[in-house]
N, C-alpha and C positions, 0 to 999 in steps of 0.2 A: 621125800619128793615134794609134799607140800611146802615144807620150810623153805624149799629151794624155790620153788615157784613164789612163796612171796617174798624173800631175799631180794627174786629179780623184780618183780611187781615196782618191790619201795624203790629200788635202782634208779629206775625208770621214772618214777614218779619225779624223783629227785635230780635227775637229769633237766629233767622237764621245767622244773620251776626255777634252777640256777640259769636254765638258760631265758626264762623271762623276766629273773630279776637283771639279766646281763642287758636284756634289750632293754630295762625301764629307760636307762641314763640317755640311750640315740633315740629313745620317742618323745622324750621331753625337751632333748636339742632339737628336733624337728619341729616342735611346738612352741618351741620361742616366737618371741614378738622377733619382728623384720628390724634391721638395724634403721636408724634414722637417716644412714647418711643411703645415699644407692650407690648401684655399684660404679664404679667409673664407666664401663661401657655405656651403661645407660644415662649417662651422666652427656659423652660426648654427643651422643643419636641425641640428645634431647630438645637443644638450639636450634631453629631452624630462624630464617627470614621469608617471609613470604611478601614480598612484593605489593605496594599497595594497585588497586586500582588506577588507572591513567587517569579517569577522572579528580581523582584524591591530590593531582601532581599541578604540573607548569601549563598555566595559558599557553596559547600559540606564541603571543607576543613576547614572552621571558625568555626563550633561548636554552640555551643548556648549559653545561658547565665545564672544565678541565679540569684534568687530573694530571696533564702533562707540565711538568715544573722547570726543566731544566736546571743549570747546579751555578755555582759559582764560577766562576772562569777560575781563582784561586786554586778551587778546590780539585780540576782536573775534570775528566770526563769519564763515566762508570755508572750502570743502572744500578750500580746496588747505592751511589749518594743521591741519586732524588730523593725530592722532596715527596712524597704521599698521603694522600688523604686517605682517612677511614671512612669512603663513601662508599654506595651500593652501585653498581655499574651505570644507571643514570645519574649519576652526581645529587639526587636528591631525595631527602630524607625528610618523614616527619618525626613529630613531635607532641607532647603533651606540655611541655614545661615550657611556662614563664622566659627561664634564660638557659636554655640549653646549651650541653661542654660538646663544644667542638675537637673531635681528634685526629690530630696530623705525626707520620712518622719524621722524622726529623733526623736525619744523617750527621756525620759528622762536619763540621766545615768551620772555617774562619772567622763566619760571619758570629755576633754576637748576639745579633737581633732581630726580631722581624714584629710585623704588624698584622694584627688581626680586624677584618673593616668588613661589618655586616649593615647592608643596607637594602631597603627595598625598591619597587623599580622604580619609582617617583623621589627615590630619595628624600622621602617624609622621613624617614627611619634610618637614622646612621649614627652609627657607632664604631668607635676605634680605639684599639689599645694597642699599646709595647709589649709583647713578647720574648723575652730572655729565653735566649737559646742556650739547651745546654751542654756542657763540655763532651757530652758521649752522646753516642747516637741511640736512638728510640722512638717509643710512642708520647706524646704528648696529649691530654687533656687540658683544654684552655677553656673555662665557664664562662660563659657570660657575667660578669659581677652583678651585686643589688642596684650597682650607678647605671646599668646598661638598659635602659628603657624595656619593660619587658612588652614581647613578641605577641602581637593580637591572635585571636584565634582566627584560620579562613585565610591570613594573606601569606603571600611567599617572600619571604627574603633570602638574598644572595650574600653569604660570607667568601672573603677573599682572603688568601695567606699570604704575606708577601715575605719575603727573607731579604732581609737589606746588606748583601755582600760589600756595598758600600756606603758609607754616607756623605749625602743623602742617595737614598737607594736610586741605581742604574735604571733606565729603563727596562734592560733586559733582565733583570732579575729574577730567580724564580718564583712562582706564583702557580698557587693552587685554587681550587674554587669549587664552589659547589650549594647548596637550597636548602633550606631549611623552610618547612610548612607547618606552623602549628596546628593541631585537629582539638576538636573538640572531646574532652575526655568524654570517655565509657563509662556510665554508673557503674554497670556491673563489672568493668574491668577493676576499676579502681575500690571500689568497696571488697574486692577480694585480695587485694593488696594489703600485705601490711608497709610503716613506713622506711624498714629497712630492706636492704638489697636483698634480694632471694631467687633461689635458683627459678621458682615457680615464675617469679616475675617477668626475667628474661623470657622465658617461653613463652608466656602469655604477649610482652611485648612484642617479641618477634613475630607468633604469630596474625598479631594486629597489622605488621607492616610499621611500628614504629623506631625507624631506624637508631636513632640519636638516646631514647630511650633502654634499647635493647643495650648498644653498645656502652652505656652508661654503667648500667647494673652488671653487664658482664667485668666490666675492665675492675670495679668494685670487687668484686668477690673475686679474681684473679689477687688482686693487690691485698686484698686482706686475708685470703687463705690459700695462696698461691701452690702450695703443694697439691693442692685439692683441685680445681679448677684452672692451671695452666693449661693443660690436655683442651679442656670445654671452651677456650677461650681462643686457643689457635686452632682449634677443629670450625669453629666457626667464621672465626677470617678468613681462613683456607675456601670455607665453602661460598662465601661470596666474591671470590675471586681475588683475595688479599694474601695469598699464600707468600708470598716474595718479604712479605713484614712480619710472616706471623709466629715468628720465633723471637720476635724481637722486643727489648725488654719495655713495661711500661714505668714513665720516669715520673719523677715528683713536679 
């Protein structure tokens, strides 16, 4: 009867430790380090734009901006060929940078070329360049180049798009438009920046209300890990009211 009683005892015991050398392997995967990347859920919720101040925006005297373009007579009549801005429901945006990239959806159409014309309201400030439009339709980033006078801090300037259906361009031709404001950088925004694109940055931008910025860094990290960040990038056009482009490809 003893032998039997510790037969069972060892049993037991031995039950007992296969089954905590079974759990060692799931409590050391529980104790792994977090992966680096997150998850995409959290990835989409992350972006936000938050709207600067009125004060931060347009004098009385500057006006406002369209977004309404109209198309080529060429090309036919159909909302899905305007022309579009990547603006925030007021037409204006700021900035941190020197020469900030302007981005317009660009449809298909005839036309070849159009013109990009930023100036400010006194016209001390003008600048203009040729645009090559391209064969397919999408999103276009257009920079300011190093030749393009760069943008003071404090004043506003109005950029114009014009698409030249013919040359030399129609009156009626489409044309988009919209503000650019540079601000004065944030020490502590910018010292926690590093100098490449990062998802951190977007966020921080966004949450500053820096439009031209935000959209910058996103379309960045879209175009260079595009499997990664497609979702992040059209969840965010969506949520400022650009859902109607935001599938749409961004081009070279």
């Amino acid at each position: 009867m003893a032998r039997k009683k510790s037969l069972l005892s060892w049993a037991v015991v031995s039950l007992v430790v296969s089954m905590q050398i079974a759990l060692v392997p799931r409590a050391i995967a529980g104790t792994e380090e977090p992966s680096e990347r997150e998850p995409l859920g959290q990835l989409v919720a992350s972006v936000t734009f938050e709207p600067p101040d009125s004060n931060e925006l347009l004098d009385d005297s500057e006006g406002g901006a369209s977004r309404d373009s109209g198309y080529c007579p060429q090309d036919g009549a159909s909302y899905d060929r305007l022309v579009t801005p990547l603006m925030p429901a007021n037409n204006v945006g700021l900035t941190l940078e020197e020469r900030p990239t302007v981005f317009i959806y660009i449809p298909k159409t005839v036309a070849t070329q159009a013109y990009l014309t930023v100036k400010d309201k006194n016209e001390d400030y003008y600048y203009q360049t040729t645009v090559v439009i391209p064969e397919k339709a999408g999103i276009v980033g257009i920079p300011l180049p190093d030749e393009a006078p760069a943008l003071e801090i404090g004043r506003n300037y109005q950029w114009t798009f014009l698409v030249a259906c013919e040359n030399p361009p129609r009156p009626d031709s489409p044309r988009v438009s919209g503000w650019i404001k540079r601000v004065k950088p944030d020490s502590e925004l910018i010292g926690s920046l590093g100098r490449e694109a990062s998802l951190e940055g977007a966020k921080q931008y966004g949450a500053k209300g820096l439009w031209y910025d935000t959209l910058a860094t996103l379309s960045e990290l879209q175009r260079s890990q595009p499997e990664e960040y497609i979702e992040v990038w059209q969840e965010f056009l969506t949520s400022v009211g650009l859902e109607m482009i935001a599938s749409e490809p961004i081009l070279d």
